[in-house]
CHARMM-style PDB file with segment names, atoms N, HN, CA, C and O in Angstrom:
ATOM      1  N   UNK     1     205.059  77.503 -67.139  1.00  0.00      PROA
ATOM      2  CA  UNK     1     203.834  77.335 -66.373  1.00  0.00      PROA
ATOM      3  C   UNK     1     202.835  76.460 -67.122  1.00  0.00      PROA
ATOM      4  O   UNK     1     201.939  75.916 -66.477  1.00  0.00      PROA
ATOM      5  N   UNK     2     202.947  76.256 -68.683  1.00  0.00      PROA
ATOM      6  HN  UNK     2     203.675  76.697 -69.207  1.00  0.00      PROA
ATOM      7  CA  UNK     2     201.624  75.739 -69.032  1.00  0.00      PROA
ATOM      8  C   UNK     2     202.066  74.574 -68.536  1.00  0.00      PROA
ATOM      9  O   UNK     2     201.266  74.052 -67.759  1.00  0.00      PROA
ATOM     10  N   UNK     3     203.562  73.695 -68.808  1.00  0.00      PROA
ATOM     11  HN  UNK     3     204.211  74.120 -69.438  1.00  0.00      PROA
ATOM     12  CA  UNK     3     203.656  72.433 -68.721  1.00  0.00      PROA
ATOM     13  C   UNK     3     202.801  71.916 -67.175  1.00  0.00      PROA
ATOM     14  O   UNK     3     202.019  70.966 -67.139  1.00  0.00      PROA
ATOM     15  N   UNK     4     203.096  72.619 -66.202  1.00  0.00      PROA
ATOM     16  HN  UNK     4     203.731  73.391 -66.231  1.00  0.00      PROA
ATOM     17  CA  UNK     4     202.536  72.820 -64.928  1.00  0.00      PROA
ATOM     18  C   UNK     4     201.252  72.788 -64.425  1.00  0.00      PROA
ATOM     19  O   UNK     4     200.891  72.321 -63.345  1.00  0.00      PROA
ATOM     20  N   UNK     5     200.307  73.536 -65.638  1.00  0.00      PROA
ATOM     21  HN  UNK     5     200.599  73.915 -66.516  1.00  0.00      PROA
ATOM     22  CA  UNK     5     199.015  72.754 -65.888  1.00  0.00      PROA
ATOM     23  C   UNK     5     198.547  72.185 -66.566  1.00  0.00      PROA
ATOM     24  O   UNK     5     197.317  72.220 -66.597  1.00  0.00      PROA
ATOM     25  N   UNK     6     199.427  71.178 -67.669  1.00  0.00      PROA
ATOM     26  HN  UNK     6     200.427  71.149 -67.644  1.00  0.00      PROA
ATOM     27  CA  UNK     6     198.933  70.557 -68.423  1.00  0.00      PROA
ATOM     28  C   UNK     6     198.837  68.968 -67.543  1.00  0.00      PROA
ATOM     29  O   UNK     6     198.089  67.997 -67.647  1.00  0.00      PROA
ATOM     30  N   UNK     7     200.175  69.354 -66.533  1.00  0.00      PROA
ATOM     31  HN  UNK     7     200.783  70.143 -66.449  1.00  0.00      PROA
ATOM     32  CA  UNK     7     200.240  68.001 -65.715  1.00  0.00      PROA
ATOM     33  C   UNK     7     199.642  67.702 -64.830  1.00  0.00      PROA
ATOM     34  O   UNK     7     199.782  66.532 -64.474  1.00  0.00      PROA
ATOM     35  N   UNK     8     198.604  68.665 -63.967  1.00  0.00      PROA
ATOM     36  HN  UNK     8     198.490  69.615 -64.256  1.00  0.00      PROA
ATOM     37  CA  UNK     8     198.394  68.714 -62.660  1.00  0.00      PROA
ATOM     38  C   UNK     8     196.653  68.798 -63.188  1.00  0.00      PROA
ATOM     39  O   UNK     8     195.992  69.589 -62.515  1.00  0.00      PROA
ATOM     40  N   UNK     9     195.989  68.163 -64.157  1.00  0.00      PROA
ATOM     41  HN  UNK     9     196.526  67.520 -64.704  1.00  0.00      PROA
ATOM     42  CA  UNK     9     194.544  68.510 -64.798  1.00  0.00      PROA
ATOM     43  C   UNK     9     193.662  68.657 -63.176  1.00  0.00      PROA
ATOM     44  O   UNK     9     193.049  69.702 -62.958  1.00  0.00      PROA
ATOM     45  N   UNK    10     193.671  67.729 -62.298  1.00  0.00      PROA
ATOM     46  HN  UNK    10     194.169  66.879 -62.475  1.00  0.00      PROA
ATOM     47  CA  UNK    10     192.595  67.938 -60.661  1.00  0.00      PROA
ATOM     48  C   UNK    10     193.112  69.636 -60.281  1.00  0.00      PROA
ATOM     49  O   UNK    10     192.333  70.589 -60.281  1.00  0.00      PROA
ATOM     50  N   UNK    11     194.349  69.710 -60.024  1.00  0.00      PROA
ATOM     51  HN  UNK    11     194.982  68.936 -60.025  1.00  0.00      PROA
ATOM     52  CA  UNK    11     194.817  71.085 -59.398  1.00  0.00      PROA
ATOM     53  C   UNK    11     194.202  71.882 -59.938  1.00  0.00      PROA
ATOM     54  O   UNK    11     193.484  72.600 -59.242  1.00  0.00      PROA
ATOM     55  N   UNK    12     194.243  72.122 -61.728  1.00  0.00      PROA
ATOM     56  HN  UNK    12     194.827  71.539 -62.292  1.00  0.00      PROA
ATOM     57  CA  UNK    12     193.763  73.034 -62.232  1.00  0.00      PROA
ATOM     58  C   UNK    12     192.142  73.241 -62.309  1.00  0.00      PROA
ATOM     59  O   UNK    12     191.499  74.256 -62.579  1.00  0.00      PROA
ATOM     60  N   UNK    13     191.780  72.133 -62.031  1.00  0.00      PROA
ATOM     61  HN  UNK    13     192.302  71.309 -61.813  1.00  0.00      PROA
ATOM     62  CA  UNK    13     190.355  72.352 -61.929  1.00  0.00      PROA
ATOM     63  C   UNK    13     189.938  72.622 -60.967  1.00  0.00      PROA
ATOM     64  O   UNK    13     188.806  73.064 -61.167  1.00  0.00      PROA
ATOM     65  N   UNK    14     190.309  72.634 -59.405  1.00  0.00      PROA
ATOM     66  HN  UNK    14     191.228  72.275 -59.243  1.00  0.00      PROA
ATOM     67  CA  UNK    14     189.796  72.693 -58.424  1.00  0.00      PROA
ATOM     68  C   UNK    14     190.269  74.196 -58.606  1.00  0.00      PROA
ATOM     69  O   UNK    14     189.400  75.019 -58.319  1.00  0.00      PROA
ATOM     70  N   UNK    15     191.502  74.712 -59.036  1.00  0.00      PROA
ATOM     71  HN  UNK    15     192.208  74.044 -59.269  1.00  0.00      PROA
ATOM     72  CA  UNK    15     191.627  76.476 -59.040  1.00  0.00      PROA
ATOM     73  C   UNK    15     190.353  77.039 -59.951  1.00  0.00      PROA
ATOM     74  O   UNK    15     189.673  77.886 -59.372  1.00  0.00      PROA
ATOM     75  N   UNK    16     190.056  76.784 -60.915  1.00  0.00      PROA
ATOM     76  HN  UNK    16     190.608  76.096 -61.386  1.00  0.00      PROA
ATOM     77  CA  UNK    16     189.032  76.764 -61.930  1.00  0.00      PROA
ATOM     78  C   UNK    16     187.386  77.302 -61.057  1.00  0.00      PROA
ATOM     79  O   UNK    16     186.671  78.300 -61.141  1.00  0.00      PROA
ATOM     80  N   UNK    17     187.339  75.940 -60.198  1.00  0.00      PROA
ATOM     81  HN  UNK    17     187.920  75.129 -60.129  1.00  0.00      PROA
ATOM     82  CA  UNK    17     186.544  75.884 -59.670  1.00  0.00      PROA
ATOM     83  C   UNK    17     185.908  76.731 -58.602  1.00  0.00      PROA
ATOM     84  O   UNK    17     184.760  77.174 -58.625  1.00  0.00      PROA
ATOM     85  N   UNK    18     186.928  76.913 -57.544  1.00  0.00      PROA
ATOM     86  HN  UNK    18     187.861  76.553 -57.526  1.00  0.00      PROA
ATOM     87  CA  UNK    18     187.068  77.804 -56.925  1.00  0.00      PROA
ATOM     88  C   UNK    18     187.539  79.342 -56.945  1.00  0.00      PROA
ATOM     89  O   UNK    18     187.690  79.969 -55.897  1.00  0.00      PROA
ATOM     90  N   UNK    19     187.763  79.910 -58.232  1.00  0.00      PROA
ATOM     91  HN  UNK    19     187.640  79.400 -59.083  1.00  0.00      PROA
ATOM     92  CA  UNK    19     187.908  81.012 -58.782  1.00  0.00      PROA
ATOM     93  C   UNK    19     186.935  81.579 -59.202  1.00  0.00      PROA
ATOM     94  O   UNK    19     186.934  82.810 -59.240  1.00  0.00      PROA
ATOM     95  N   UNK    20     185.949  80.916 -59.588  1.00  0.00      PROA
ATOM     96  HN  UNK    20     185.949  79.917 -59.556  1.00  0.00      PROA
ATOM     97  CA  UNK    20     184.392  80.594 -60.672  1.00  0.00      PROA
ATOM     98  C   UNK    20     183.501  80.918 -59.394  1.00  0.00      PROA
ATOM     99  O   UNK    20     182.775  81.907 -59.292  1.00  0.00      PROA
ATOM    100  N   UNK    21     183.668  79.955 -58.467  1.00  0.00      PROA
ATOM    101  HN  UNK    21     184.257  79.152 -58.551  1.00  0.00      PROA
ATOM    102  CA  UNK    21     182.295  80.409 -56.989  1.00  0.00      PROA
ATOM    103  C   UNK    21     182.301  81.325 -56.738  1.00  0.00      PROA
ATOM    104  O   UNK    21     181.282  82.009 -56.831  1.00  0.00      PROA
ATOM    105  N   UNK    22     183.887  81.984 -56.124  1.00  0.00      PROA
ATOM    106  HN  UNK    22     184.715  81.428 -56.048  1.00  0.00      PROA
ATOM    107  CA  UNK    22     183.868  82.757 -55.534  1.00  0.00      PROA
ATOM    108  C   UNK    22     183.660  84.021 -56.346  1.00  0.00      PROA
ATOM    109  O   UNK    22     183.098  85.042 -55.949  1.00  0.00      PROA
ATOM    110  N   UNK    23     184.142  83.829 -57.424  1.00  0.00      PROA
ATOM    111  HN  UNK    23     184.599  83.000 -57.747  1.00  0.00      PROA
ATOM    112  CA  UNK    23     184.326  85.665 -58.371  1.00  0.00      PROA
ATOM    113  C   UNK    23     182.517  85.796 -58.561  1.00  0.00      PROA
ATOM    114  O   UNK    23     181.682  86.634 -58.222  1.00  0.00      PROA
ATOM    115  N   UNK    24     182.480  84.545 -59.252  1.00  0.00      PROA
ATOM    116  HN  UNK    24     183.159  83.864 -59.527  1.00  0.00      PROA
ATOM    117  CA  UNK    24     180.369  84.622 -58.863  1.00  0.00      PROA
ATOM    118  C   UNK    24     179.448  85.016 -57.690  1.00  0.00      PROA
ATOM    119  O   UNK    24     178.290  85.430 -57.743  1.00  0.00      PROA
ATOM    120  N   UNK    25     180.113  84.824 -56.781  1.00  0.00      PROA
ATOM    121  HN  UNK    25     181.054  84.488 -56.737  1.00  0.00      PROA
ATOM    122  CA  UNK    25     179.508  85.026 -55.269  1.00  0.00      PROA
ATOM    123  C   UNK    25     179.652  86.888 -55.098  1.00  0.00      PROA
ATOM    124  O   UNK    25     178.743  87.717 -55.067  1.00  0.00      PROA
ATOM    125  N   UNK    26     180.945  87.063 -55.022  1.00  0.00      PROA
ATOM    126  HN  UNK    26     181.683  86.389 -55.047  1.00  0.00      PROA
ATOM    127  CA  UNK    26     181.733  88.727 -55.015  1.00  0.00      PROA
ATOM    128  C   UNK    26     180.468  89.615 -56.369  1.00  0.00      PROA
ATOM    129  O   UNK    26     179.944  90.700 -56.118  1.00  0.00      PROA
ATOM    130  N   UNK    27     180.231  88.868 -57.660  1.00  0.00      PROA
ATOM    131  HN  UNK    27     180.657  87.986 -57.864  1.00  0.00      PROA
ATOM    132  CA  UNK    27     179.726  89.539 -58.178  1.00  0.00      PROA
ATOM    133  C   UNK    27     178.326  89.917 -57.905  1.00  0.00      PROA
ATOM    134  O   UNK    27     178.059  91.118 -57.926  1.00  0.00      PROA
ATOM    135  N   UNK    28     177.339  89.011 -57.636  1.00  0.00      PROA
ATOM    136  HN  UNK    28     177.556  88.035 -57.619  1.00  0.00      PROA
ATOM    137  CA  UNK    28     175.972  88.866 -57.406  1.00  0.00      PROA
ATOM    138  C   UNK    28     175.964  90.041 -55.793  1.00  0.00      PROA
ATOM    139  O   UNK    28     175.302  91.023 -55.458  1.00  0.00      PROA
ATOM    140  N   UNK    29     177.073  89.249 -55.181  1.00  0.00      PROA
ATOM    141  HN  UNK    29     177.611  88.452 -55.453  1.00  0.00      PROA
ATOM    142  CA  UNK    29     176.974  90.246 -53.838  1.00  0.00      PROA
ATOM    143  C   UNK    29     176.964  91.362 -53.679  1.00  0.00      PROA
ATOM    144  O   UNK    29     176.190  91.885 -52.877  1.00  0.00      PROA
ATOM    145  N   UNK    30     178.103  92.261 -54.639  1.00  0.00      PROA
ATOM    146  HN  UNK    30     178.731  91.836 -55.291  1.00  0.00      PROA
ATOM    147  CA  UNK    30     178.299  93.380 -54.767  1.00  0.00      PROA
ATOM    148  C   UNK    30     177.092  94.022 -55.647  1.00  0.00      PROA
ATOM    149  O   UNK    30     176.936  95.242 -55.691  1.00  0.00      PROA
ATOM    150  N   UNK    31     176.270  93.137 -56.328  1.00  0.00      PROA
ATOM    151  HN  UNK    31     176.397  92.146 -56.293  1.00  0.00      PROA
ATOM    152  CA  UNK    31     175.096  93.628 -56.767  1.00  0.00      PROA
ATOM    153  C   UNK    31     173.877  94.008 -55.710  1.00  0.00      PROA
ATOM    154  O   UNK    31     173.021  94.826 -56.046  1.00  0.00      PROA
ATOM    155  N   UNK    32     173.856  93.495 -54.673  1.00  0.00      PROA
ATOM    156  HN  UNK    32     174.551  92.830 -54.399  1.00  0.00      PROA
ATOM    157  CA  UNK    32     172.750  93.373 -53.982  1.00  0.00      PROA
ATOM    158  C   UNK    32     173.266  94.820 -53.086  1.00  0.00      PROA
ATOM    159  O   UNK    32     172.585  95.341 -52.203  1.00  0.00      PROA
ATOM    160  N   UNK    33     174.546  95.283 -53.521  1.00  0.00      PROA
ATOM    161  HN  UNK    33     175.099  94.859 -54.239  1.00  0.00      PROA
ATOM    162  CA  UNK    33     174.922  96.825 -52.624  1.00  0.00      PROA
ATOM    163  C   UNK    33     174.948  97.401 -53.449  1.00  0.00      PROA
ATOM    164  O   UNK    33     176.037  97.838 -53.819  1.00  0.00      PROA
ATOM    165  N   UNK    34     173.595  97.745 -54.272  1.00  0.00      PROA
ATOM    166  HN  UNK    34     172.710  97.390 -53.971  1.00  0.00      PROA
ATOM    167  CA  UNK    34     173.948  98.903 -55.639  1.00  0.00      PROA
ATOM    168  C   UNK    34     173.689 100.065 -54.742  1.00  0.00      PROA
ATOM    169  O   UNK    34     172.943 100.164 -53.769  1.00  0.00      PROA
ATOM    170  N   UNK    35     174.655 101.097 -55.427  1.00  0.00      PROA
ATOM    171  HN  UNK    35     175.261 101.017 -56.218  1.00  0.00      PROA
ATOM    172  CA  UNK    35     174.431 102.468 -55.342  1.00  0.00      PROA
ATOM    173  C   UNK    35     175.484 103.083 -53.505  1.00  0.00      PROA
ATOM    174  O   UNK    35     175.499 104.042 -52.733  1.00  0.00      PROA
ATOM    175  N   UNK    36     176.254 101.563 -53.709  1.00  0.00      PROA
ATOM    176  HN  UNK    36     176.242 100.783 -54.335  1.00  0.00      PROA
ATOM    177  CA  UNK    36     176.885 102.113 -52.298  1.00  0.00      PROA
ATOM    178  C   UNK    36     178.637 101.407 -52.899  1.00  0.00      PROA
ATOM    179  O   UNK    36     178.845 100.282 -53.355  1.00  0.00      PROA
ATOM    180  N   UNK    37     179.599 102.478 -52.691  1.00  0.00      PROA
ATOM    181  HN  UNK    37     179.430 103.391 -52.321  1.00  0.00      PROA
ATOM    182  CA  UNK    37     180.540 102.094 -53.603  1.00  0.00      PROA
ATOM    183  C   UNK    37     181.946 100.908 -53.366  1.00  0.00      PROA
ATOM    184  O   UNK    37     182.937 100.504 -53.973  1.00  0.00      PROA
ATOM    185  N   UNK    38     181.349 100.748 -52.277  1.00  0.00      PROA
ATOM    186  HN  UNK    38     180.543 101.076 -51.784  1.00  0.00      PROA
ATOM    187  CA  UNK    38     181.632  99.089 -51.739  1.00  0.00      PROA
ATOM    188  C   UNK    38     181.265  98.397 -52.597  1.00  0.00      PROA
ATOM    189  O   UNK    38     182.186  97.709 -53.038  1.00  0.00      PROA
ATOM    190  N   UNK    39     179.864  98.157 -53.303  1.00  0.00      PROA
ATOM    191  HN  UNK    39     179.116  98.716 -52.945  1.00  0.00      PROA
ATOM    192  CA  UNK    39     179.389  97.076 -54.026  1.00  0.00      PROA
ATOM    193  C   UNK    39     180.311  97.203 -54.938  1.00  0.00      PROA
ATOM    194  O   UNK    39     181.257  96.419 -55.011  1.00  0.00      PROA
ATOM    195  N   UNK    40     180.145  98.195 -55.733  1.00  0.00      PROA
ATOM    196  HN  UNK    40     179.376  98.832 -55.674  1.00  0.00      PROA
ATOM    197  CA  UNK    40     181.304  98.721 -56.600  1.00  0.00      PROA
ATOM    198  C   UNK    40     182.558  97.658 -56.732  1.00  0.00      PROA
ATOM    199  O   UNK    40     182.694  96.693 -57.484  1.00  0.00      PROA
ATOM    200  N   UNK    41     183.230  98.080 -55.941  1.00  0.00      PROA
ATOM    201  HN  UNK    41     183.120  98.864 -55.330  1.00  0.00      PROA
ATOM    202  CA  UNK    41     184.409  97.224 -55.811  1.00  0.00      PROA
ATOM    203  C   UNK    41     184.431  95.831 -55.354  1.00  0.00      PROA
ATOM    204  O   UNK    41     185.407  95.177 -55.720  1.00  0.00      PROA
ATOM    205  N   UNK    42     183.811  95.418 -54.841  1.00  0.00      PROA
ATOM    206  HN  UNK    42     183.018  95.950 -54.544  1.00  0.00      PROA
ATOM    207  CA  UNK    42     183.448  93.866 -54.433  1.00  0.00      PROA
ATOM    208  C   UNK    42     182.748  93.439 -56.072  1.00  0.00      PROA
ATOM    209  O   UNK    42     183.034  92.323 -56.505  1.00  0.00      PROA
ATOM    210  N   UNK    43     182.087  94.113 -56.698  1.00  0.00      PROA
ATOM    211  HN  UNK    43     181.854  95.020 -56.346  1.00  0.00      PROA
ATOM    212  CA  UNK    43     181.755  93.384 -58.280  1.00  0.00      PROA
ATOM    213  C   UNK    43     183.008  93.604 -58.624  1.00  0.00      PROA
ATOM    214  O   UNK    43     183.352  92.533 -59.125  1.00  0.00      PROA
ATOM    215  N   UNK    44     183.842  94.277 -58.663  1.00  0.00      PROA
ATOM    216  HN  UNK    44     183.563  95.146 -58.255  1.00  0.00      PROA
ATOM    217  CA  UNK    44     185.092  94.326 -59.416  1.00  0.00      PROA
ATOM    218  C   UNK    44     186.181  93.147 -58.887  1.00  0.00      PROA
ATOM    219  O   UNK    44     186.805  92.426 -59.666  1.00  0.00      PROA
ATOM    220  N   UNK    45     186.265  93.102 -57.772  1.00  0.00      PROA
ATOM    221  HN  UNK    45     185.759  93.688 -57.140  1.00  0.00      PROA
ATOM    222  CA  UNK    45     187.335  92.157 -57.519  1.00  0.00      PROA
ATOM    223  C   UNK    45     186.525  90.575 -57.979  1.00  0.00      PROA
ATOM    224  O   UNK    45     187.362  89.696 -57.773  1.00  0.00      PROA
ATOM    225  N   UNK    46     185.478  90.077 -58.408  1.00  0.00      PROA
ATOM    226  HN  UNK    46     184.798  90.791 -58.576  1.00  0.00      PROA
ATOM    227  CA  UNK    46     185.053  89.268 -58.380  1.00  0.00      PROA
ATOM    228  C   UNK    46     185.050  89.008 -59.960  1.00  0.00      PROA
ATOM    229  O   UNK    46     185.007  87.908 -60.513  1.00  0.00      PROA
ATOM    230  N   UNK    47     185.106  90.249 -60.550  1.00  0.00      PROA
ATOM    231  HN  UNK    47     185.141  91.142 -60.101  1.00  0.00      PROA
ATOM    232  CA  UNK    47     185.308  90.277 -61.715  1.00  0.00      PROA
ATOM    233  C   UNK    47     186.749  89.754 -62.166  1.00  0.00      PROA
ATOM    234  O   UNK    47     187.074  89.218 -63.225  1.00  0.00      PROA
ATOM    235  N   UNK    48     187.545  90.086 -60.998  1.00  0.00      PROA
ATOM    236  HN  UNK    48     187.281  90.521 -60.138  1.00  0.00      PROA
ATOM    237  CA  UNK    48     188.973  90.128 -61.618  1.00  0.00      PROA
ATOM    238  C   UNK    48     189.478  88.219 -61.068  1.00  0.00      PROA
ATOM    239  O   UNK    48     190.429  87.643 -61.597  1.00  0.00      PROA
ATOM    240  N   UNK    49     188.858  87.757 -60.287  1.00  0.00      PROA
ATOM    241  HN  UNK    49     188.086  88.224 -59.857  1.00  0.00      PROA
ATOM    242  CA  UNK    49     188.365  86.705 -59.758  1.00  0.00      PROA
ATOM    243  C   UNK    49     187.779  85.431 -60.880  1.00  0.00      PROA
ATOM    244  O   UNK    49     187.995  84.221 -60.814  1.00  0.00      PROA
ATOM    245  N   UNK    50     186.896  86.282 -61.999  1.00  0.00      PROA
ATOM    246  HN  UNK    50     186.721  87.265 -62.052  1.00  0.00      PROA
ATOM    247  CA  UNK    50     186.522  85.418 -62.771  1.00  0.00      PROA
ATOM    248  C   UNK    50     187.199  85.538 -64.268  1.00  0.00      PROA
ATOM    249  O   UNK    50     186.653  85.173 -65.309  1.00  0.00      PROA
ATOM    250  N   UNK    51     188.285  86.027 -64.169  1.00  0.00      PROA
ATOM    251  HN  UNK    51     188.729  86.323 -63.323  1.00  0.00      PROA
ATOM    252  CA  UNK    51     188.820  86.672 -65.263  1.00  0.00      PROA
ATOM    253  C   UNK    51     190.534  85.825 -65.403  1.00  0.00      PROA
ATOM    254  O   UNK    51     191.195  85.510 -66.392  1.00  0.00      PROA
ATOM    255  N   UNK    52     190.860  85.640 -63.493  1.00  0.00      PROA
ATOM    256  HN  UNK    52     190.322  85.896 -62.690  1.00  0.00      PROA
ATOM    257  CA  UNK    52     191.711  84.518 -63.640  1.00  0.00      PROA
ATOM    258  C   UNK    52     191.339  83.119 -63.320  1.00  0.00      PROA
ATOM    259  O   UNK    52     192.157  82.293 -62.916  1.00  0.00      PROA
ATOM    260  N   UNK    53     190.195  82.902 -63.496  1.00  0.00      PROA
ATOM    261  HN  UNK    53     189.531  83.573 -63.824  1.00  0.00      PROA
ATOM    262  CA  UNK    53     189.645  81.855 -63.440  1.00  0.00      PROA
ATOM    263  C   UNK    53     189.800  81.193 -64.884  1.00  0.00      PROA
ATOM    264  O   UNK    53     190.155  80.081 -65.276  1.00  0.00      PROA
ATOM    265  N   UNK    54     189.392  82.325 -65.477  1.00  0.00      PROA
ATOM    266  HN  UNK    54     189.104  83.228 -65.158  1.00  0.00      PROA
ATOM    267  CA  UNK    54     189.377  82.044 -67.137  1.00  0.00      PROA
ATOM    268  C   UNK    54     191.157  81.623 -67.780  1.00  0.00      PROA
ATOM    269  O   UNK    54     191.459  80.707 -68.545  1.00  0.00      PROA
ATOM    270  N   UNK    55     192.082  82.667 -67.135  1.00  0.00      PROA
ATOM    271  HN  UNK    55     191.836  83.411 -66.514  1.00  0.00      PROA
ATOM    272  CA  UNK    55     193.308  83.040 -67.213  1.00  0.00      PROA
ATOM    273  C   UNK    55     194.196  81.423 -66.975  1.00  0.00      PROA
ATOM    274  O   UNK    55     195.204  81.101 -67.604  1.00  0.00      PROA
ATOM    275  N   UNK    56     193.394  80.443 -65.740  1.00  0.00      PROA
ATOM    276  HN  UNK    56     192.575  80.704 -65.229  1.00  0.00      PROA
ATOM    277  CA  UNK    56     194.027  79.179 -65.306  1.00  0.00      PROA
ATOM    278  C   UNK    56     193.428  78.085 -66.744  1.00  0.00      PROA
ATOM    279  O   UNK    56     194.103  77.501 -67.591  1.00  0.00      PROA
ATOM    280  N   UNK    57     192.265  78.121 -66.600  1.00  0.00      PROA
ATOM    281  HN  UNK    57     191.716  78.595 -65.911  1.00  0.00      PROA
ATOM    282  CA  UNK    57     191.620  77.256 -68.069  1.00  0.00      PROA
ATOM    283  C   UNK    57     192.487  77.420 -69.305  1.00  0.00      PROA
ATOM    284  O   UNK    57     192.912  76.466 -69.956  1.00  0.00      PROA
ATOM    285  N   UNK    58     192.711  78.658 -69.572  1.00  0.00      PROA
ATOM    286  HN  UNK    58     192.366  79.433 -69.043  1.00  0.00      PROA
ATOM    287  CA  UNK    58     193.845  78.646 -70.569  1.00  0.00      PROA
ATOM    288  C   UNK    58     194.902  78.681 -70.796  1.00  0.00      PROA
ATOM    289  O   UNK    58     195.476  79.043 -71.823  1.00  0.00      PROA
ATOM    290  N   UNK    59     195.465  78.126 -69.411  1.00  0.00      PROA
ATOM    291  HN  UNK    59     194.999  77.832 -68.576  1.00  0.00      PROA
ATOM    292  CA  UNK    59     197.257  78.243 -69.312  1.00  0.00      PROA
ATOM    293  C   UNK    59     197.615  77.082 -70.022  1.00  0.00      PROA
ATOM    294  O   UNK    59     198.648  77.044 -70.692  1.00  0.00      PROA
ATOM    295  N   UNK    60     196.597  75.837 -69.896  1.00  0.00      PROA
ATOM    296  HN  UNK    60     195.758  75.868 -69.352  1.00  0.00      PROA
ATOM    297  CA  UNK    60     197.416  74.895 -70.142  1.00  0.00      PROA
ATOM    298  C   UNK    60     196.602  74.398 -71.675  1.00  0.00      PROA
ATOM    299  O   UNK    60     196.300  73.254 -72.014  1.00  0.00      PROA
ATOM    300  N   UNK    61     196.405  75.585 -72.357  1.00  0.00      PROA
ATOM    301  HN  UNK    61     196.650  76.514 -72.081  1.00  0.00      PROA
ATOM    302  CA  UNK    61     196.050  75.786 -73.717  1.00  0.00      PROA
ATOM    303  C   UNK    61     197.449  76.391 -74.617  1.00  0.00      PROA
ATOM    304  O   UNK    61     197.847  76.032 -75.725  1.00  0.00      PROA
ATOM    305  N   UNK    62     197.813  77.071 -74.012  1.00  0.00      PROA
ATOM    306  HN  UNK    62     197.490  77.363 -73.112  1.00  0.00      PROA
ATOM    307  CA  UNK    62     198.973  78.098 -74.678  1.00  0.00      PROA
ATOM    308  C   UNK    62     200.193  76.967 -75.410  1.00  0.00      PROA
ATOM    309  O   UNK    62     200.816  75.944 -75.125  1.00  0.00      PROA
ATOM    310  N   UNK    63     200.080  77.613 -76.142  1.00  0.00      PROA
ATOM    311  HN  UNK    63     199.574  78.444 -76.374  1.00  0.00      PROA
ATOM    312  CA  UNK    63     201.663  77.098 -77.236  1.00  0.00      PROA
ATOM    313  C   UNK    63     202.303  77.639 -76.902  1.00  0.00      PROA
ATOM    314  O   UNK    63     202.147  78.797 -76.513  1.00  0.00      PROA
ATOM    315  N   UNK    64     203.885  76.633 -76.935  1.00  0.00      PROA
ATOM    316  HN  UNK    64     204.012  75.693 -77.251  1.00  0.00      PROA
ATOM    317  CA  UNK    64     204.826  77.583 -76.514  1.00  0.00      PROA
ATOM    318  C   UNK    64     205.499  78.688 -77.617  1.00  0.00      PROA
ATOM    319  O   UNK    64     205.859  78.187 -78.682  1.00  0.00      PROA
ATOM    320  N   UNK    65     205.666  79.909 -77.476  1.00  0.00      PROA
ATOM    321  HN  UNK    65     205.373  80.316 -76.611  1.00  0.00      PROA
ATOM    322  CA  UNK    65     206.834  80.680 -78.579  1.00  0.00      PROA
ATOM    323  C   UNK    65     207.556  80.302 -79.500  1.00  0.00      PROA
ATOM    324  O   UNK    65     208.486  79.574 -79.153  1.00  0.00      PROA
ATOM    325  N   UNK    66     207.472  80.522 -80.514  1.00  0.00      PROA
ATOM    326  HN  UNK    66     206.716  81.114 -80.796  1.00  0.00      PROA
ATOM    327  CA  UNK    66     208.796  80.014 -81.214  1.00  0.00      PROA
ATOM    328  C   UNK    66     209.502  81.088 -81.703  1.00  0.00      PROA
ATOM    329  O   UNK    66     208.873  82.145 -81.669  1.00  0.00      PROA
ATOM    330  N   UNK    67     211.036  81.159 -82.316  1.00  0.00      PROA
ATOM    331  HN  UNK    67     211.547  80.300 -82.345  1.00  0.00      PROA
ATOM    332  CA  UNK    67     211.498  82.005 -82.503  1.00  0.00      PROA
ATOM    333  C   UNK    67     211.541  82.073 -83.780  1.00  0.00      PROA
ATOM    334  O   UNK    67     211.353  80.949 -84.245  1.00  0.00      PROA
ATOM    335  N   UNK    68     211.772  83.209 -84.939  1.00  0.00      PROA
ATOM    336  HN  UNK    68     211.925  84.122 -84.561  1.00  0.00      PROA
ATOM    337  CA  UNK    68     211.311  83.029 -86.140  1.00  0.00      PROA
ATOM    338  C   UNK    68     212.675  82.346 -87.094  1.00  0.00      PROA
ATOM    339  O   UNK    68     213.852  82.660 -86.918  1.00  0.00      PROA
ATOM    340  N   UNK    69     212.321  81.652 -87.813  1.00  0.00      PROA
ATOM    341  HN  UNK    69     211.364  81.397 -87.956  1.00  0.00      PROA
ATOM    342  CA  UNK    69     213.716  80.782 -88.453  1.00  0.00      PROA
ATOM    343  C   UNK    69     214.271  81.699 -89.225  1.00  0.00      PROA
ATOM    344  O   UNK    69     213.432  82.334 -89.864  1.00  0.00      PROA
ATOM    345  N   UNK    70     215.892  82.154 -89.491  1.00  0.00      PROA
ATOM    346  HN  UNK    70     216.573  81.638 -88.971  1.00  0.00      PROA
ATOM    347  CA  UNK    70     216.170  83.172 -90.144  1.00  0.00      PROA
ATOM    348  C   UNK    70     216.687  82.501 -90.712  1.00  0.00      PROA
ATOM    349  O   UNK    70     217.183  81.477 -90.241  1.00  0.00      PROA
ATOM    350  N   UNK    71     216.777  82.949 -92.322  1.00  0.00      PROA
ATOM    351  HN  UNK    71     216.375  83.780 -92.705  1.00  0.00      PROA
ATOM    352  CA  UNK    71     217.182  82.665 -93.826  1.00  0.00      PROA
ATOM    353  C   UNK    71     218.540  82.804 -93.805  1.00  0.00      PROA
ATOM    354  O   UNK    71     219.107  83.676 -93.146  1.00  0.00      PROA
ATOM    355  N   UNK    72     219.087  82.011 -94.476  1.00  0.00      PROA
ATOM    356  HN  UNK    72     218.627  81.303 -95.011  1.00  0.00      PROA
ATOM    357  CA  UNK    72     220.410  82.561 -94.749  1.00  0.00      PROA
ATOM    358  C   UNK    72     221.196  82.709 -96.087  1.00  0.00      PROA
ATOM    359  OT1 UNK    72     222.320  83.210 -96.091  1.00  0.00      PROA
TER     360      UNK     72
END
């Protein structure tokens, strides 16, 4: 997957982008329903919203694995 966003830099930004409005929008919104437990969960999914927002920015950060060189 990282190669996938290392190649596609517009794709990943427009997911970026649109992960970021919306988890921002869900959060502020679900603020304006404090104390009713809808809001509750609408901050949470917006949370989880801005969390793979973060999750896409760093896919195409990741190194790949390596396996450890054994001695012989």
């Amino acid at each position: 997957m990282e190669n996938f966003m290392k190649n596609h830099t517009p794709m990943r930004m427009a997911l970026i982008a649109i992960f970021f409005v919306v988890g921002l929008a869900l959060v502020i919104g679900g603020w304006a329903l404090s104390g009713v437990m809808a809001g509750l969960l609408i901050q949470l999914l917006g949370t989880v919203l801005l969390l793979t927002a973060l999750f896409v920015y760093n896919a195409a950060y990741k190194e790949p694995r390596h396996r450890p060189v054994q001695k012989k």
